[in-house]
C-alpha positions in Angstrom: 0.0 -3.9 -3.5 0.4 -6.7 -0.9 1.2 -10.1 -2.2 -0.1 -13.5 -0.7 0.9 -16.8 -0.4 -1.6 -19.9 -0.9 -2.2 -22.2 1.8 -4.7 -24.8 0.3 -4.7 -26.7 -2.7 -8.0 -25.4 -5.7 -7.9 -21.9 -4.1 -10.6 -19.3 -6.3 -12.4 -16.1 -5.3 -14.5 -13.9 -7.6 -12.7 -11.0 -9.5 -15.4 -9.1 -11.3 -16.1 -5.9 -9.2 -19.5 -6.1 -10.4 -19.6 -9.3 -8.9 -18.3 -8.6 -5.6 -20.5 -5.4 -5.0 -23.2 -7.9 -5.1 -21.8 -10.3 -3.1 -21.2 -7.8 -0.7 -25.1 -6.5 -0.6 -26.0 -10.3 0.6 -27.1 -11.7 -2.9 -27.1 -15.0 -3.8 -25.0 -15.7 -6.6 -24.7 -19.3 -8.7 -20.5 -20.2 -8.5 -21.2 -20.2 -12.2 -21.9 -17.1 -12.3 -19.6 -15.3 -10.6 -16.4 -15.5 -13.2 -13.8 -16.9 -10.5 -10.0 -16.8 -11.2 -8.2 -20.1 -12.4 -7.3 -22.4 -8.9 -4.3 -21.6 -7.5 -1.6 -24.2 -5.9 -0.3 -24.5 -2.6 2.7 -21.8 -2.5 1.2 -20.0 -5.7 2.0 -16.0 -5.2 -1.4 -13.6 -5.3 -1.7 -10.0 -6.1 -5.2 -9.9 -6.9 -7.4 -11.2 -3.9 -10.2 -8.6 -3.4 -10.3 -6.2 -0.8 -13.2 -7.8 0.7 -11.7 -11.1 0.6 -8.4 -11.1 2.2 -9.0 -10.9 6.0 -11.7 -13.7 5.8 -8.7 -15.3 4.1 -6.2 -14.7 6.4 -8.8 -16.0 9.4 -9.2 -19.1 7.5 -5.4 -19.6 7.1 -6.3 -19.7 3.3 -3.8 -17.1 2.5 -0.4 -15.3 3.9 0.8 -11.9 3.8 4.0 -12.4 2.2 6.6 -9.6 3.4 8.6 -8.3 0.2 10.9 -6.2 1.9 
């Protein structure tokens, strides 16, 4: 599993499959709804970014691949 380092401050994405399926299909889903993961911190080390998430991510400069080799 690839691991990620946070670029900006309050960072959360959705972690419920469920969720994310939806999300996927186009649907409109309230933030409250959506069961995000506690806000991560500038520097804060992620396994668990979605699939679907990480290259909109990476575009953003949200997120970096972090190389653990």
């Amino acid at each position: 599993m690839s691991k990620y380092r946070v670029l900006v401050d309050g960072l959360t994405y959705p972690l419920d499959p469920r969720i994310l399926r939806r999300l996927a299909a186009g649907e409109q889903i309230p933030l409250s709804q959506r069961r995000m993961c506690e806000p991560h911190k500038v520097g804060d080390l992620v396994e668990d970014v979605p699939r679907m998430c990480i290259a909109g991510l990476l575009k953003a400069r949200w997120i970096e691949e972090v190389n653990c080799g």
